[in-house]
N, C-alpha and C positions, 0 to 999 in steps of 0.2 A: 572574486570568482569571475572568470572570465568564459563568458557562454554565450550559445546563439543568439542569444536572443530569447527562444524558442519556451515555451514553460517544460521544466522540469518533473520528469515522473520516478521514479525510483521502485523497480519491481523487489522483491524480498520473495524469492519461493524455491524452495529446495530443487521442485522437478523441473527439470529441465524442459521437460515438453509443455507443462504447461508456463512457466516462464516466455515458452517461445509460441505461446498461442496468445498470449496475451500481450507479450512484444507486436505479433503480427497485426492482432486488432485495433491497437492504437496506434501502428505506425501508418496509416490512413492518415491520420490529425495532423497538424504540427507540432509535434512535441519531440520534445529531446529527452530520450526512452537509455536508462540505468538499471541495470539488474545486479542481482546478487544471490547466495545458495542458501545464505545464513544470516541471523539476525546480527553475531557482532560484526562481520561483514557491513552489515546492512547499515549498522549504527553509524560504522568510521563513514559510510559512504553518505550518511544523510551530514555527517560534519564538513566533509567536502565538499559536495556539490550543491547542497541547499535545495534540495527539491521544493517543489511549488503541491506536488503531491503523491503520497507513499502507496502502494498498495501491499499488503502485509498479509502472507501465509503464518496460518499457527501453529501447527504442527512442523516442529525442523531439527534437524538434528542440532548437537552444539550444547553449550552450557547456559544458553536461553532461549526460549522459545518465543513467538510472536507476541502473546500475550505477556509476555514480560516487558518485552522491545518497546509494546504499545504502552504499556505503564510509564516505563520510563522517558518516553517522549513525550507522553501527553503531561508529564510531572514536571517537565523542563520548562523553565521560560525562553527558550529561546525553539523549541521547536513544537510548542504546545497547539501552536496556532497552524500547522501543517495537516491540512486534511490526511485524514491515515482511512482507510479500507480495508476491512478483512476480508482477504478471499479466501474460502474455506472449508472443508467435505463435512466439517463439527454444523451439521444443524439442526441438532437439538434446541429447542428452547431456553435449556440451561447454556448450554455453549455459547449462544445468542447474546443472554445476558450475561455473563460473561463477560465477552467481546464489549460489549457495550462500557459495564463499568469499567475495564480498563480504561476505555476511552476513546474507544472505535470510533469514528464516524458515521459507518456504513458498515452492513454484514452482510455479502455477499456470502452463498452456499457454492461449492463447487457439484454439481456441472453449471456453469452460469451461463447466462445466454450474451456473447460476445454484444448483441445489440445492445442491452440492456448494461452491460459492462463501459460500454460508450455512452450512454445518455446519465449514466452515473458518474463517471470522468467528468465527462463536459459541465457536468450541472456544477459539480464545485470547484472545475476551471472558471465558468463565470460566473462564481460568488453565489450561485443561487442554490446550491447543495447545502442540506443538513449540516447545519453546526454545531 
């Protein structure tokens, strides 16, 4: 793979707007910022570019939904180890765990707070985010 340098993020979210609110909050960082509409989209793309970290909407059109994607990554040995993020309007408790036993990482709620979306990034850009 040949890339900036730069650490890799890989957005997964259907809306476009908030795709591109969340594009605009990390592009502050140094990071080299991938998005996508749909999870198998999102899949071929984490084969390609190896992102260093996903952020993953669950609710999405298509014939799997985030909580699927998340299963199936976190089930992989080769991308199990890729911090994954739910971003997500499901915040229910149930939805929560959920998210989690798939194998979430993190469970962000949408409306989220862009700061807080960055000190969450960053924390498992330097290894010290929830594993």
């Amino acid at each position: 793979m040949q890339g900036t340098g730069l650490k890799r993020i890989l957005i997964i979210e259907d809306q476009p707007d908030i795709r591109k609110l969340v594009r605009m909050t990390l592009d502050f960082n140094d990071y080299e910022i991938h998005d996508t509409a749909d999870a198998e989209t999102g899949l071929r793309m984490v084969e390609e570019i190896g992102p260093d970290l996903i952020l993953l909407d669950i609710m999405m059109p298509g014939k799997m939904d985030g909580l699927a994607l998340c299963r199936l990554l976190k089930g992989s040995k080769d991308y199990c180890d890729i911090p994954l993020i739910l971003l997500t309007a499901r915040g229910q408790q149930a939805d929560r765990e959920a998210g989690m036993d798939a194998g979430a990482d993190e469970y962000m709620v949408k409306p989220f707070s862009p700061i807080k979306l960055i000190e969450v990034v960053e924390a498992f850009m330097s290894g010290t985010g929830k594993h």
